[in-house]
CHARMM-style PDB file with segment names, atoms N, HN, CA, C and O in Angstrom:
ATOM      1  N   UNK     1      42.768 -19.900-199.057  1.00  0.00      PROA
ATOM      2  CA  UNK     1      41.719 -19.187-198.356  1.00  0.00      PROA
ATOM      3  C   UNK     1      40.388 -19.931-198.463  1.00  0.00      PROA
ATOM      4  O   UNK     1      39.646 -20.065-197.490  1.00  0.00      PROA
ATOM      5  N   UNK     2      40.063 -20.492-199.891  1.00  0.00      PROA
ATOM      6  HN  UNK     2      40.666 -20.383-200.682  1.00  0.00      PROA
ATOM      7  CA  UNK     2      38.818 -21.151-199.636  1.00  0.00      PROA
ATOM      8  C   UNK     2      39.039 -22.079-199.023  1.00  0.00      PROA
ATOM      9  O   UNK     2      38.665 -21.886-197.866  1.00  0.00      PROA
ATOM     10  N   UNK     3      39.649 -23.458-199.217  1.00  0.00      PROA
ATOM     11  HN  UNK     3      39.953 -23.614-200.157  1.00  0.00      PROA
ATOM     12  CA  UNK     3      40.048 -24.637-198.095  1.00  0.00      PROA
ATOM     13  C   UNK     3      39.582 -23.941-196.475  1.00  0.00      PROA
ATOM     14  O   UNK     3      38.591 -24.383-195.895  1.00  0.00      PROA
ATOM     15  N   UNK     4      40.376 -22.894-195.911  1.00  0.00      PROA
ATOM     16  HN  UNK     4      41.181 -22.534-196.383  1.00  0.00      PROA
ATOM     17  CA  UNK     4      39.963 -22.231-194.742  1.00  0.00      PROA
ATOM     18  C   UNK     4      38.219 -22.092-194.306  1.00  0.00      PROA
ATOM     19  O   UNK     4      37.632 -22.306-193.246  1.00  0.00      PROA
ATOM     20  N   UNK     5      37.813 -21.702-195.463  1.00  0.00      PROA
ATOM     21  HN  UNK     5      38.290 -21.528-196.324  1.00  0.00      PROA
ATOM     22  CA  UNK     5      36.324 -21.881-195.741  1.00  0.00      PROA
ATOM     23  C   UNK     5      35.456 -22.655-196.033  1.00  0.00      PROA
ATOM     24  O   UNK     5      34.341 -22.480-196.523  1.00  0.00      PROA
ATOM     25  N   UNK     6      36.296 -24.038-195.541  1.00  0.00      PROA
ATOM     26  HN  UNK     6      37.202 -24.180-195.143  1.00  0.00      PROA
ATOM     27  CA  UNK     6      35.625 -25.411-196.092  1.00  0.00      PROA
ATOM     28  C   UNK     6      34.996 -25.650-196.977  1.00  0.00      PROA
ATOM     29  O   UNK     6      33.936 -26.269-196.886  1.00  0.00      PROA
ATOM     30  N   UNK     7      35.540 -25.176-198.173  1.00  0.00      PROA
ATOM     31  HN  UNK     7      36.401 -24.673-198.246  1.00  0.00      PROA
ATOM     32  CA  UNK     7      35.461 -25.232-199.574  1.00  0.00      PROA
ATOM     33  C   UNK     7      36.013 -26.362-200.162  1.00  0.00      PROA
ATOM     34  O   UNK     7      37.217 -26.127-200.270  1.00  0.00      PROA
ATOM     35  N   UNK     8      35.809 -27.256-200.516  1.00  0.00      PROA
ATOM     36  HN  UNK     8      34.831 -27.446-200.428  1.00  0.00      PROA
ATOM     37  CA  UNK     8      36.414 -28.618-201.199  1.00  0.00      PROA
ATOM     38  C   UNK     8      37.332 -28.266-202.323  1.00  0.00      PROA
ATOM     39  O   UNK     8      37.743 -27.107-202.279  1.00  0.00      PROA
ATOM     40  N   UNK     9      37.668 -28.856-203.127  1.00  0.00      PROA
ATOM     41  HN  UNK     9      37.334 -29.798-203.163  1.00  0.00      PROA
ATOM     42  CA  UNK     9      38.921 -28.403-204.143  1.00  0.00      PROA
ATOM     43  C   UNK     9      38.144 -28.344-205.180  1.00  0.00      PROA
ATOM     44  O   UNK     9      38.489 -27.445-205.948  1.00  0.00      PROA
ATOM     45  N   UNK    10      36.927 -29.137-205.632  1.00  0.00      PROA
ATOM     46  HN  UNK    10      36.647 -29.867-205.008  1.00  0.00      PROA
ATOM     47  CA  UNK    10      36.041 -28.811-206.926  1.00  0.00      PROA
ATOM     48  C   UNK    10      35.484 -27.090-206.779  1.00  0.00      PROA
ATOM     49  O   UNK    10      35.414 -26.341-207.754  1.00  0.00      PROA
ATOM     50  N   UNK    11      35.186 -26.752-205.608  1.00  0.00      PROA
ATOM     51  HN  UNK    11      35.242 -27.360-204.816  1.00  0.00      PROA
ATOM     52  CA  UNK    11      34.428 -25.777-205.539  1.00  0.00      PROA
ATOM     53  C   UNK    11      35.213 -24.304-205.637  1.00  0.00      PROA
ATOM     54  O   UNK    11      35.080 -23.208-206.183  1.00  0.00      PROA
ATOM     55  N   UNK    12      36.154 -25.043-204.708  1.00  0.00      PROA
ATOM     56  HN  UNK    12      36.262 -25.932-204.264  1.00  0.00      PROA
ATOM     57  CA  UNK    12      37.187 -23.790-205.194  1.00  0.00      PROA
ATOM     58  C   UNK    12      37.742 -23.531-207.200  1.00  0.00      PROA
ATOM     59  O   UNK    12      37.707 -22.441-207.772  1.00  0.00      PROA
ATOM     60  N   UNK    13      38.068 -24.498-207.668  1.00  0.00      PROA
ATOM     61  HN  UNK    13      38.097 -25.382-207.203  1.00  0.00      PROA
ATOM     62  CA  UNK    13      38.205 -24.321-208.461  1.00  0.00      PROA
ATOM     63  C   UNK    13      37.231 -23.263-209.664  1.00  0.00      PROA
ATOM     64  O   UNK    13      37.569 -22.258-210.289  1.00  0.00      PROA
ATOM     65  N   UNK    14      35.977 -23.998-209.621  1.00  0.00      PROA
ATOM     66  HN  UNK    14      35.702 -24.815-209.114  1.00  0.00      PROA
ATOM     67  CA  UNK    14      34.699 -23.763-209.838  1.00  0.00      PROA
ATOM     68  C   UNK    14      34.655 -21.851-210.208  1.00  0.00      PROA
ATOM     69  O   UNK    14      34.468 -21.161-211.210  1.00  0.00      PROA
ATOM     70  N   UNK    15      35.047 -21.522-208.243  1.00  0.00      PROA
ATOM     71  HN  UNK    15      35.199 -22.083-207.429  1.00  0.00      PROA
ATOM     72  CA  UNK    15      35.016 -20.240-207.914  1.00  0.00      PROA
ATOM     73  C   UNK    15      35.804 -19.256-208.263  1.00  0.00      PROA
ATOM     74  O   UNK    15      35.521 -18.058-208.291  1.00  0.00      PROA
ATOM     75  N   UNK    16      36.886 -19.811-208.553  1.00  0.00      PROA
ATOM     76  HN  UNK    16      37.115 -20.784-208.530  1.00  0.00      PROA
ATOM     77  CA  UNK    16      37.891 -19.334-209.698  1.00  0.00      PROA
ATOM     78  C   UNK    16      38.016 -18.908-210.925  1.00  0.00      PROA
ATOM     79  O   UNK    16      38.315 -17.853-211.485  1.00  0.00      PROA
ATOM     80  N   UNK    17      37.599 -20.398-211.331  1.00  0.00      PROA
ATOM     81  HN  UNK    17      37.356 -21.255-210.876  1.00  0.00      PROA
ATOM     82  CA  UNK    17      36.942 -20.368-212.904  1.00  0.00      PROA
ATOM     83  C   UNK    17      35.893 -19.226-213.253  1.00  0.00      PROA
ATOM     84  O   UNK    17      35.828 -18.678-214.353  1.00  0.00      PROA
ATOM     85  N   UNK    18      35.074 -18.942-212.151  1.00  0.00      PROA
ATOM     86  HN  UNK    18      35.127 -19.387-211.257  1.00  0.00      PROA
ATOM     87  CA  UNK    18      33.842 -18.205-212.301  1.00  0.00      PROA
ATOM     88  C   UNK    18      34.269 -16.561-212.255  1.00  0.00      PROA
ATOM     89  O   UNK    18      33.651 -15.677-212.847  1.00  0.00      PROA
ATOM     90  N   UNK    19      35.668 -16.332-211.272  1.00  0.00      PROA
ATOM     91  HN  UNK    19      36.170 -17.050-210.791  1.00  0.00      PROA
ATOM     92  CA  UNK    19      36.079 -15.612-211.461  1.00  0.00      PROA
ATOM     93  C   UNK    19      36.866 -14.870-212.469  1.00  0.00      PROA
ATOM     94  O   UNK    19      36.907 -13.673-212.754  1.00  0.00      PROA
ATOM     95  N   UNK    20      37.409 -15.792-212.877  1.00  0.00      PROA
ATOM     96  HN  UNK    20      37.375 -16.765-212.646  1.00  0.00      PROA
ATOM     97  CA  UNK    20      38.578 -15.527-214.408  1.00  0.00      PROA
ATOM     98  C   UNK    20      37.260 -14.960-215.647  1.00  0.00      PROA
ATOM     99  O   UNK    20      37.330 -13.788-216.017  1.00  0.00      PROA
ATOM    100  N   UNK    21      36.058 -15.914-216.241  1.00  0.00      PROA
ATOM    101  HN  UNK    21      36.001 -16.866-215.940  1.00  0.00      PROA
ATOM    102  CA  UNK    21      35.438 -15.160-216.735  1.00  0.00      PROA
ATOM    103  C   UNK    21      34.831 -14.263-216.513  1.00  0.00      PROA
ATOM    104  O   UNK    21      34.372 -13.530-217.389  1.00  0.00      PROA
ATOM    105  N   UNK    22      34.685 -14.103-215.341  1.00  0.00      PROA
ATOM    106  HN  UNK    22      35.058 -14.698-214.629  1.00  0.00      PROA
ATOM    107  CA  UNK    22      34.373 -12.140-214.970  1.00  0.00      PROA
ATOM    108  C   UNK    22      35.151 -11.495-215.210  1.00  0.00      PROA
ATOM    109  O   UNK    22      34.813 -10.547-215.919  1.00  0.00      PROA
ATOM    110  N   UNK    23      36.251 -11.551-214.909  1.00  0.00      PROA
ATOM    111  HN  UNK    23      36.526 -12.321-214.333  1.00  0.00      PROA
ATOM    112  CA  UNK    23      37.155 -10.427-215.166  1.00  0.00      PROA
ATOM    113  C   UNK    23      37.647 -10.455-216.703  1.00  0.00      PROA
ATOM    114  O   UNK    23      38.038  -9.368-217.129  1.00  0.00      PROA
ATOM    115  N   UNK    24      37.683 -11.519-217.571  1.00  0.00      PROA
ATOM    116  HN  UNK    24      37.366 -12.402-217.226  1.00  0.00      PROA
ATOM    117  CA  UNK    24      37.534 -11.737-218.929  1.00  0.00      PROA
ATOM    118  C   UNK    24      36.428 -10.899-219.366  1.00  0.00      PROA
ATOM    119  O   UNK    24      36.672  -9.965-220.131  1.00  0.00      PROA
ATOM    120  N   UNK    25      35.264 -11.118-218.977  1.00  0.00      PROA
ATOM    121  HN  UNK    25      35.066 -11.876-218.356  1.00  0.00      PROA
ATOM    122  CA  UNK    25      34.148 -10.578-219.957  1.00  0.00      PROA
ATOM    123  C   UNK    25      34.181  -9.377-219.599  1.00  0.00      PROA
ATOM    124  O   UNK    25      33.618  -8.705-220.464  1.00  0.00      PROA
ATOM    125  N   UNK    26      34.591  -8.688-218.677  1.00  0.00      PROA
ATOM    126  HN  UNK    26      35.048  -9.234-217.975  1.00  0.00      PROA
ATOM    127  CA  UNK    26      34.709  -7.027-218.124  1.00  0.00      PROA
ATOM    128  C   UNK    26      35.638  -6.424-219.089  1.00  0.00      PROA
ATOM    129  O   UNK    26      35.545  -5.305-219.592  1.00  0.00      PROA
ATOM    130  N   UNK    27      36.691  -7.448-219.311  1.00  0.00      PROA
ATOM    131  HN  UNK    27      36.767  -8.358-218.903  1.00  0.00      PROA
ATOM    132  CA  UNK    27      38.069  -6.836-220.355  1.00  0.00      PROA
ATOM    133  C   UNK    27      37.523  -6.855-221.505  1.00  0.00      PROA
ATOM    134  O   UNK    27      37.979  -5.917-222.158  1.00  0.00      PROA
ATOM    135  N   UNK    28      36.480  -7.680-222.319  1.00  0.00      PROA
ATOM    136  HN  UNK    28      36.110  -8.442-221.789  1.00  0.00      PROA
ATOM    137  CA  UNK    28      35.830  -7.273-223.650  1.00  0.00      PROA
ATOM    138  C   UNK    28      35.315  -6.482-223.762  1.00  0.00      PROA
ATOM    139  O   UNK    28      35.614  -5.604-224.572  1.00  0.00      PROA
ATOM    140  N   UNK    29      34.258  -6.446-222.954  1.00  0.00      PROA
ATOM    141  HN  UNK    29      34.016  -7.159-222.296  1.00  0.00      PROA
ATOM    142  CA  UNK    29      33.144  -5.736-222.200  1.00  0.00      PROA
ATOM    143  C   UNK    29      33.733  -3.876-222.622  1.00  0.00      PROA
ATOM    144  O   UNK    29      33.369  -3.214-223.593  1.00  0.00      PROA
ATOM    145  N   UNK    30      34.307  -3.626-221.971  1.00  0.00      PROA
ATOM    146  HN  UNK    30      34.603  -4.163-221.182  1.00  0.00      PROA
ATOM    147  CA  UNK    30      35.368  -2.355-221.666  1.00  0.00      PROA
ATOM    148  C   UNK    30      35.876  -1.568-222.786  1.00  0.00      PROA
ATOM    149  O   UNK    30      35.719  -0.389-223.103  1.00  0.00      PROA
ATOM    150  N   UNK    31      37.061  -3.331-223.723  1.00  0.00      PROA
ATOM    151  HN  UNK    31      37.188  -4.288-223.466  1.00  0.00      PROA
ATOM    152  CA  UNK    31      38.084  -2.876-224.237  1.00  0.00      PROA
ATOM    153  C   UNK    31      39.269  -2.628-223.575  1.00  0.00      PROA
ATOM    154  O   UNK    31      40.174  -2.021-224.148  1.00  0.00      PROA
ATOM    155  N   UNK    32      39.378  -3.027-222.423  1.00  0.00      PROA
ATOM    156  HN  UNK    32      38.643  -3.521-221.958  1.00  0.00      PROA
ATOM    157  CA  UNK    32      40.630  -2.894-221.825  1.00  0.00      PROA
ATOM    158  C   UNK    32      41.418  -4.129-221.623  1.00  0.00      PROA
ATOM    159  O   UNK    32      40.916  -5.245-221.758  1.00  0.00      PROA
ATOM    160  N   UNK    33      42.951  -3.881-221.223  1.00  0.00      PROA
ATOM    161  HN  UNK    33      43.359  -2.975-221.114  1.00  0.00      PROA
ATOM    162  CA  UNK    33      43.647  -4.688-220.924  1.00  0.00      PROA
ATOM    163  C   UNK    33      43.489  -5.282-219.433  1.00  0.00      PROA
ATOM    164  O   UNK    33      42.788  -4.687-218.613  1.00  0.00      PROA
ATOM    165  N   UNK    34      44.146  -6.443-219.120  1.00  0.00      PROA
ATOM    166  HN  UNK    34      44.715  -6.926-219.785  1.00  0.00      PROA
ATOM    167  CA  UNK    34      44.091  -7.070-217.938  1.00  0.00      PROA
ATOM    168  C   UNK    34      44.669  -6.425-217.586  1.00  0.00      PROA
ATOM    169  O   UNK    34      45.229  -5.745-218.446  1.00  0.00      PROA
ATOM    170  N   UNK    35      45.056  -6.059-215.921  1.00  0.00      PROA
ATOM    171  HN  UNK    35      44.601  -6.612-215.222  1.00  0.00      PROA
ATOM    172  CA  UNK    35      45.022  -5.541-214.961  1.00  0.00      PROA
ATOM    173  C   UNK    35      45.008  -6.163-213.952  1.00  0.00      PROA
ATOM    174  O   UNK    35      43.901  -6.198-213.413  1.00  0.00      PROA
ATOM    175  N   UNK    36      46.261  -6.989-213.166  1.00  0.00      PROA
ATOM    176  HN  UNK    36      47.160  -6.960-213.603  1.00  0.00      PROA
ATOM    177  CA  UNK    36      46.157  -7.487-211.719  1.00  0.00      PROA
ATOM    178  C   UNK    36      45.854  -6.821-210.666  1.00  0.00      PROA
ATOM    179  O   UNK    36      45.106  -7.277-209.801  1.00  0.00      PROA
ATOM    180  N   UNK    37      46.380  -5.697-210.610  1.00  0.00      PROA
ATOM    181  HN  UNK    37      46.987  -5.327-211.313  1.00  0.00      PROA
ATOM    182  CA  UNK    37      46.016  -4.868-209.546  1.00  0.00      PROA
ATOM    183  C   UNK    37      44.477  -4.351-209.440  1.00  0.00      PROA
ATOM    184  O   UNK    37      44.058  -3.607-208.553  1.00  0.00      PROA
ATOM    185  N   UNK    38      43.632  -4.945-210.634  1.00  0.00      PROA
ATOM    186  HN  UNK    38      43.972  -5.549-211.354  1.00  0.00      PROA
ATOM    187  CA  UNK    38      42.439  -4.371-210.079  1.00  0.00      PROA
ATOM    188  C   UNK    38      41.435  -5.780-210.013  1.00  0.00      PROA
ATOM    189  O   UNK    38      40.501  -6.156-209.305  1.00  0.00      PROA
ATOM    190  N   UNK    39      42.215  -6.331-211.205  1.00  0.00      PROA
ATOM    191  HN  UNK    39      42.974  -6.025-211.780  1.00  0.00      PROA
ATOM    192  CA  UNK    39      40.981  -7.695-211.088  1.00  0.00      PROA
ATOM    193  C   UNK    39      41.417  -8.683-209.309  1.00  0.00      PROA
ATOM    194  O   UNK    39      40.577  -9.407-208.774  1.00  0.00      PROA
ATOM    195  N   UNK    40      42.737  -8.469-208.758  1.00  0.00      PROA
ATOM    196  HN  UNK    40      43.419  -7.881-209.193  1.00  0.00      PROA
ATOM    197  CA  UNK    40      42.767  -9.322-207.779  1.00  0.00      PROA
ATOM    198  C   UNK    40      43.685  -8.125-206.543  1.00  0.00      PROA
ATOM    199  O   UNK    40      44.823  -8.001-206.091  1.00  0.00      PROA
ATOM    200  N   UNK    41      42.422  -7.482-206.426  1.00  0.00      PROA
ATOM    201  HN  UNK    41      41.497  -7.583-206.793  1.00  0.00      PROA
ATOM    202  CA  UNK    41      42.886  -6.046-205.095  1.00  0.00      PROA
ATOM    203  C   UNK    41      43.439  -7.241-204.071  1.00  0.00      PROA
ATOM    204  O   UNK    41      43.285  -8.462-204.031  1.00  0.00      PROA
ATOM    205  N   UNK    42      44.329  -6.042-203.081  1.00  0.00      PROA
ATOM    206  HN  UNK    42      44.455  -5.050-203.114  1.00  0.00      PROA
ATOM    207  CA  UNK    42      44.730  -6.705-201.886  1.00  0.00      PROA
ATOM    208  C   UNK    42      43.993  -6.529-200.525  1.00  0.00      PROA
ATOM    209  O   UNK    42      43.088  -5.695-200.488  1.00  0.00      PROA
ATOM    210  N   UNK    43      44.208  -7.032-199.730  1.00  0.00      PROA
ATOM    211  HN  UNK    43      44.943  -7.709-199.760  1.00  0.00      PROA
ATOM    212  CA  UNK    43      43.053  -6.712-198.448  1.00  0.00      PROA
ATOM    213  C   UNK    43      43.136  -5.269-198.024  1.00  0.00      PROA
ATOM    214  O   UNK    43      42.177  -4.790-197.419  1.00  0.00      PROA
ATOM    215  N   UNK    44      44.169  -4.553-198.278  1.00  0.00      PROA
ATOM    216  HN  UNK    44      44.948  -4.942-198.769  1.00  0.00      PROA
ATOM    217  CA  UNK    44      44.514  -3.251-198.263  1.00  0.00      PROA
ATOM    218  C   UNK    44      43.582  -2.841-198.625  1.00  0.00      PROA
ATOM    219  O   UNK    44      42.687  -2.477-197.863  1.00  0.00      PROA
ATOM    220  N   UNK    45      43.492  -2.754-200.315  1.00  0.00      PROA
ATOM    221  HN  UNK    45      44.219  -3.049-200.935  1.00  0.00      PROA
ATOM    222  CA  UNK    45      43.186  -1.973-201.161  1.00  0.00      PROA
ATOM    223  C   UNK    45      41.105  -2.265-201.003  1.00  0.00      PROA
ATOM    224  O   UNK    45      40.293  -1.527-201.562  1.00  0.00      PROA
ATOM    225  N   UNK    46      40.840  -3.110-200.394  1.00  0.00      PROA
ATOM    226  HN  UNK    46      41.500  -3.709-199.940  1.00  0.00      PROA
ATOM    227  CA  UNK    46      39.566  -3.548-200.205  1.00  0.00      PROA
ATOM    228  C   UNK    46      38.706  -2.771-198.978  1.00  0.00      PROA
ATOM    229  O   UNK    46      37.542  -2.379-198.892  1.00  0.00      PROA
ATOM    230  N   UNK    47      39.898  -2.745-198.051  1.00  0.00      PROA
ATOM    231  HN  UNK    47      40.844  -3.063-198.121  1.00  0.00      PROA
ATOM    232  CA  UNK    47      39.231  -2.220-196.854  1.00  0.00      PROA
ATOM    233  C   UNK    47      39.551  -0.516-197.089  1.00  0.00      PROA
ATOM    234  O   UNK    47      39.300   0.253-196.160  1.00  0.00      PROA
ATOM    235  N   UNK    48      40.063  -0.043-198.260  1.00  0.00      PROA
ATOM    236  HN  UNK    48      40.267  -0.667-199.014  1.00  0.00      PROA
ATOM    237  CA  UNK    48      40.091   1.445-198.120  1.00  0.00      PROA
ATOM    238  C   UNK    48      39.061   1.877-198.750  1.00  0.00      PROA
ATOM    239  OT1 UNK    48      38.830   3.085-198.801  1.00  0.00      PROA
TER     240      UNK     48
END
């Protein structure tokens, strides 16, 4: 999807990376466990 967005492969990565510690520091943050279904919703679950 980023490539689609003419995102280079550093940047994507980058954006990733940037993502994983968000959803890391939310799980300390919290005290909770990871959670795919919430840290990476589906387009479904976005547009409801």
């Amino acid at each position: 999807m980023l490539r689609a967005r003419d995102k280079h492969h550093r940047k994507a990565i980058r954006q990733l990376a940037n993502r994983w510690v968000g959803i890391l520091h939310a799980c300390l943050e919290q005290g909770c466990l990871y959670d795919e279904e919430i840290a990476w919703p589906t387009k479904k679950e976005l547009a409801a």
